[in-house]
C-alpha positions in Angstrom: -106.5 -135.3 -26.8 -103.9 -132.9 -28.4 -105.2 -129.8 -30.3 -102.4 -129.4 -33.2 -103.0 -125.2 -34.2 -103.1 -124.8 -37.8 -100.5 -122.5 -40.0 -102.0 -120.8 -43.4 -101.4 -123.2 -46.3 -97.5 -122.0 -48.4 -96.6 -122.8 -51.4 -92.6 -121.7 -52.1 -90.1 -121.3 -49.5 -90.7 -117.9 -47.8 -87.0 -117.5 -47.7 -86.8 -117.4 -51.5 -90.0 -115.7 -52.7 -89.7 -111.6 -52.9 -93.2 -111.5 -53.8 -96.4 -113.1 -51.5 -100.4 -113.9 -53.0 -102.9 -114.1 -50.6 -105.4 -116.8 -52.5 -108.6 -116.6 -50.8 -111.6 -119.2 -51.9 -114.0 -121.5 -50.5 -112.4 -124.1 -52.7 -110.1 -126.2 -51.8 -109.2 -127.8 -55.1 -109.3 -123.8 -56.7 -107.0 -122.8 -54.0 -104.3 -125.9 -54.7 -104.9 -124.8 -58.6 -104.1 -121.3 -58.2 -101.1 -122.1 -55.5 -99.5 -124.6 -58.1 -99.2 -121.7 -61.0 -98.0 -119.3 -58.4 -95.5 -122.0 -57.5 -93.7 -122.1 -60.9 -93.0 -118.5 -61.2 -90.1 -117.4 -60.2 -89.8 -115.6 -56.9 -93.4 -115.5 -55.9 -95.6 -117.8 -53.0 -98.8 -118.0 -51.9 -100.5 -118.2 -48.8 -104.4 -118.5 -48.6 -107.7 -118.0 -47.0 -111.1 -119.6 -47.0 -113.3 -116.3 -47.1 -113.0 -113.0 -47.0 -113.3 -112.6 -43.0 -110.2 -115.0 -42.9 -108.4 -112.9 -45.3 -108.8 -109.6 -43.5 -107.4 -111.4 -40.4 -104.2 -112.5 -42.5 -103.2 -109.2 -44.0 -103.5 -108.0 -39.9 -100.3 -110.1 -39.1 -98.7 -110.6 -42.6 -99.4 -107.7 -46.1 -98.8 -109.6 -49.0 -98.1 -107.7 -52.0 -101.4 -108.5 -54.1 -104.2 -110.6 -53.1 -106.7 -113.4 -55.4 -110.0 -113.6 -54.6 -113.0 -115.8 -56.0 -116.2 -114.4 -56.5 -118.9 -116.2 -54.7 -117.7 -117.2 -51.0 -119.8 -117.5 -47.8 -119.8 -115.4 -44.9 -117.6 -112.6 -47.0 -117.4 -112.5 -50.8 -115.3 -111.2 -53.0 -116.6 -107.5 -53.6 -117.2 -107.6 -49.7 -113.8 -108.3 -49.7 -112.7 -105.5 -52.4 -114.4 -103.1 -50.4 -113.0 -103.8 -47.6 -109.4 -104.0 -48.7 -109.9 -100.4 -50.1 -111.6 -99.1 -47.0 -108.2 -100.7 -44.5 -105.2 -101.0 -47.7 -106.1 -98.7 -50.8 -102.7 -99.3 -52.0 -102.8 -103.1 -51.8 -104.3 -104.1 -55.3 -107.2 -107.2 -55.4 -107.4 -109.6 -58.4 -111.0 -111.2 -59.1 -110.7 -115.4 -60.3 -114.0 -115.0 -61.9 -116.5 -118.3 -63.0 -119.8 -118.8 -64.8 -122.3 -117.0 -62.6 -120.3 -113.9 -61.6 -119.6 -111.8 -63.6 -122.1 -108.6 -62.3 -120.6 -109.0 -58.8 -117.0 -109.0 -60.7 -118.1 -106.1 -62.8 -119.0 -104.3 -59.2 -116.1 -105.3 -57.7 -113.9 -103.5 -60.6 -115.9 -100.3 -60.1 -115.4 -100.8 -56.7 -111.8 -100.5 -57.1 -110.2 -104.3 -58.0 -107.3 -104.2 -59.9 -107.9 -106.6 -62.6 -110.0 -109.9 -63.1 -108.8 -113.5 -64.6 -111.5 -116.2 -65.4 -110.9 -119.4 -64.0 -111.4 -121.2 -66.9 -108.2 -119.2 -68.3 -106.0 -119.3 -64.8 -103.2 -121.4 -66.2 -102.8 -118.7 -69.3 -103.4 -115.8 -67.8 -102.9 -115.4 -64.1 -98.7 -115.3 -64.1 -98.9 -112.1 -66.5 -101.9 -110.3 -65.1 -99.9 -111.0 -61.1 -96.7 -109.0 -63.0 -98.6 -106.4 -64.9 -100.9 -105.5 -61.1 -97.5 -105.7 -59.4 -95.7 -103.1 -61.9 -98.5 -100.7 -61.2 -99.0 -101.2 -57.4 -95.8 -100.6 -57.2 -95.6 -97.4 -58.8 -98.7 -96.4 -56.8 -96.3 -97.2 -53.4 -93.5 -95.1 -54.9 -95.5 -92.2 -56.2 -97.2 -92.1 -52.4 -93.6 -91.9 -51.0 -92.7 -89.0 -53.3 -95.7 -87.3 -52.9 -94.7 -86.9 -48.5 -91.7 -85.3 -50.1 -93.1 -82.6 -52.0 -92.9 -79.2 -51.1 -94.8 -77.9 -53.4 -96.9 -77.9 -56.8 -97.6 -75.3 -59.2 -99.6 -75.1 -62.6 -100.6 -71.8 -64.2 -103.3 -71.5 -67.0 -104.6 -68.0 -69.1 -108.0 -68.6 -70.3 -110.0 -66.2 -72.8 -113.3 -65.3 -72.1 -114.7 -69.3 -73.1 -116.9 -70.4 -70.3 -116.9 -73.9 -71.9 -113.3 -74.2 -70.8 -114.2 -73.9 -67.1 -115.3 -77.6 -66.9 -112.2 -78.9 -68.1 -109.7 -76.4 -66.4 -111.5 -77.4 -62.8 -111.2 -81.1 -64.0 -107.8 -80.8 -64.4 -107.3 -79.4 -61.0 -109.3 -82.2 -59.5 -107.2 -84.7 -61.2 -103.9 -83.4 -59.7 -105.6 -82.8 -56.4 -106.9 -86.5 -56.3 -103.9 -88.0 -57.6 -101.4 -86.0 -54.8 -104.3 -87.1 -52.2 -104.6 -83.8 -50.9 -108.5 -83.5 -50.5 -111.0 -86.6 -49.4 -113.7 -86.8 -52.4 -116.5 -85.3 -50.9 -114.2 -82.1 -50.6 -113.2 -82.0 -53.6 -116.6 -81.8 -55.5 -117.4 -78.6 -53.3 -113.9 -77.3 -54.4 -114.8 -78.0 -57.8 -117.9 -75.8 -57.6 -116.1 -72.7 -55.8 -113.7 -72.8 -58.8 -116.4 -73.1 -61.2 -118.2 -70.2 -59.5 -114.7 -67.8 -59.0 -114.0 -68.8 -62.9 -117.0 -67.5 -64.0 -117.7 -64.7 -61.8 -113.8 -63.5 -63.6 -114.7 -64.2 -66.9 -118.4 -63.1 -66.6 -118.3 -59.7 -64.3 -114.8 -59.5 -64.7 -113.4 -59.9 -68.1 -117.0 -59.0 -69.9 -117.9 -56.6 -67.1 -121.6 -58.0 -67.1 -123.3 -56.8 -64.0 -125.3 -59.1 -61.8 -127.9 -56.8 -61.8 -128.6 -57.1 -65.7 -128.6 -60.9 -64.7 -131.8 -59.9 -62.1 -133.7 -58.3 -64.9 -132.9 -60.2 -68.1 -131.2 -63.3 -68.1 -131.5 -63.6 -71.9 -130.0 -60.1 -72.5 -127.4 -61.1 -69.6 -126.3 -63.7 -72.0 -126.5 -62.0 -75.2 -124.6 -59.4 -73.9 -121.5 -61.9 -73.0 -121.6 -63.5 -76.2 -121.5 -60.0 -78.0 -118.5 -58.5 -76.3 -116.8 -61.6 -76.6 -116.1 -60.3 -80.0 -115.6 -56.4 -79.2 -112.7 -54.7 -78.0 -111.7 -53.9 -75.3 -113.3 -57.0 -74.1 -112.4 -59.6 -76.3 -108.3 -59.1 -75.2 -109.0 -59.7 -71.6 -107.7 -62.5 -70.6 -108.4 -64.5 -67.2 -104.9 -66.1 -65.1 -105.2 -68.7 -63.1 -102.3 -70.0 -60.3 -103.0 -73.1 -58.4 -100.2 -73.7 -55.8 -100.5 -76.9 -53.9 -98.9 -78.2 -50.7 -99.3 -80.8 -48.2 -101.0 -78.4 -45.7 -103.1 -76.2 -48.3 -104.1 -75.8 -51.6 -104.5 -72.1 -52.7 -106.1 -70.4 -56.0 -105.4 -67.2 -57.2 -107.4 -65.9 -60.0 -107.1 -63.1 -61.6 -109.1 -61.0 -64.4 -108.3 -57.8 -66.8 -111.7 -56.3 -66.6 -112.4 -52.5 -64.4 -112.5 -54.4 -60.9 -114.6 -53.3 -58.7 -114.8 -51.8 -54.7 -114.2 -55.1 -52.0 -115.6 -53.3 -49.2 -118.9 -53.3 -51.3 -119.7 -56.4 -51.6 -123.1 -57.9 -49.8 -122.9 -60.4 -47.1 -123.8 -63.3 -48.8 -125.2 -65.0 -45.3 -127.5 -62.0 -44.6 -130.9 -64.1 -45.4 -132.2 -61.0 -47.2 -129.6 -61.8 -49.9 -129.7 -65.5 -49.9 -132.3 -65.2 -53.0 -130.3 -63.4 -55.1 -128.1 -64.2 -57.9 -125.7 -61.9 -57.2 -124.8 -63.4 -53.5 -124.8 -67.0 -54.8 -121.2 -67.5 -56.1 -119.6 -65.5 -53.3 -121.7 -67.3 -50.6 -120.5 -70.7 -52.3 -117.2 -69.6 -52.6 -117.0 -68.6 -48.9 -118.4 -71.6 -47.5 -116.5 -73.8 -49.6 -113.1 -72.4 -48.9 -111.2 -71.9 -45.8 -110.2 -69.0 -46.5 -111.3 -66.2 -49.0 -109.3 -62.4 -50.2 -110.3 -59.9 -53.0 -107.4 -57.4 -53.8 -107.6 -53.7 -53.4 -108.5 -53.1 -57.1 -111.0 -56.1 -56.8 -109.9 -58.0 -59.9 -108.0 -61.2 -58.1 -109.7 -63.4 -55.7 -106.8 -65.6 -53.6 -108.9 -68.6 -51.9 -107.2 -71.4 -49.7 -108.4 -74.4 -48.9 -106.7 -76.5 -46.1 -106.0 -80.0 -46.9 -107.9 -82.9 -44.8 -111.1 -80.5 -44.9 
């Protein structure tokens, strides 16, 4: 008895198709349907899968350039599948053939990071135009990754008055082009985002509106009235606060700077000696510290400089 091996199902000469789907369902009939529309557009052919464990083993010995998954499949379905792609390919964009009965695990799969979704009901209308439109963008995701090895360096430079409600926004900002360049893993990023918040503060707060921690201690209500009193009185109200943010594949460094008196470096508390742990004064700088790699005050102790290495 002769044991013929099996090749993945093609539709389209390799040889003239500049762009590959990987179809992966459990049906066969599904699989032929979306193979045929692939088939009549120009320059595209498919390949396909059974499930998603089959799938993963494909894109091991052959990357297409966007993959079409069904829904409900045994043994791996398709937001198994999404998260998987993202976890081993996060630049290779996943298309959901959606039917009557899954739309929540389509809905998870999105937030999970799918590219787009066509019902099957529609797949004749829809799927040609919704393959170009995820193939425009993937591949300006794989050319904006190839530029971003290439940079040297980034800079973006903001002068805030003393508004605490814009400190949200600025660090969002920052996030946003930190995210985008891939510089910093997620979880990083949201303890970035709260040294920022804390240095932002700290400038606009003690430095700008020269409001003393110790006021803070006492009064917290007086604290604040304070601040939102000298935001209208001079010489106060013309301070402003200057922020750098200078970015490069190695590190990300802050500088921040305030117009207010400054204040002695050498002075500050240890923010890790436990008898300062509880107070408010030691919170920011003890964030800031642990957060960042490293950490600087100027002489005149109006500027903080704080780097964080990228990867960390």
């Amino acid at each position: 008895m002769t044991t013929l091996a099996t090749q993945p199902e093609t539709v389209a000469a390799p040889d003239s198709a500049s762009h590959f789907v990987l179809v992966v369902d459990d049906s066969a009939m599904d699989r032929h349907l979306a193979g045929a529309i692939i088939q009549k557009m120009p320059g595209w052919a498919a390949q396909f899968a059974s499930n998603g464990i089959e799938a993963l083993t494909q894109l091991g010995t052959q990357m297409p350039d966007v993959v079409l998954t069904d829904m409900l499949m045994p043994e791996m379905d398709g937001l198994q599948l999404v998260q998987a792609v993202r976890s081993k390919y996060p630049l290779l964009p996943v298309i959901l053939m959606t039917a009557h009965g899954s739309e929540d695990i389509a809905i998870q799969a999105l937030q999970k990071g799918a590219a787009s979704y066509v019902p099957k009901k529609f797949l004749a209308r829809d799927l040609g135009e919704t393959l170009e439109q995820v193939l425009a963008a993937s591949k300006t995701k794989m050319q904006e990754a190839r530029l971003v090895q290439r940079m040297e360096s980034f800079e973006t430079r903001f002068v805030l008055e003393n508004d605490t409600s814009l400190i949200p926004p600025l660090v969002g900002h920052l996030e946003e082009d930190i995210n985008r360049l891939k510089l910093c893993d997620p979880s990083g990023l949201v303890l970035l985002g709260v040294a920022l918040h804390e240095a932002l503060t700290n400038a606009i707060l003690h430095g700008n509106l020269g409001l003393s921690s110790e006021l803070r201690e006492k009064d917290e209500k007086e604290y604040y009235r304070l601040g939102l009193e000298r935001r209208t009185q001079e010489p106060y109200c013309n301070r402003r606060v200057y922020v750098t943010a200078r970015f490069t594949l190695q590190e990300l460094t802050f500088i921040i700077r305030d117009e207010g008196n400054g204040f002695d470096p050498n002075t500050l508390p240890d923010p890790t000696d436990p008898s300062n742990l509880g107070k408010v004064s030691g919170r920011g700088l003890l964030l800031i510290q642990t957060f960042m790699d490293r950490v600087r005050h100027n002489e005149t102790g109006n500027e903080i400089t704080m780097v964080k290495h990228c990867g960390n």
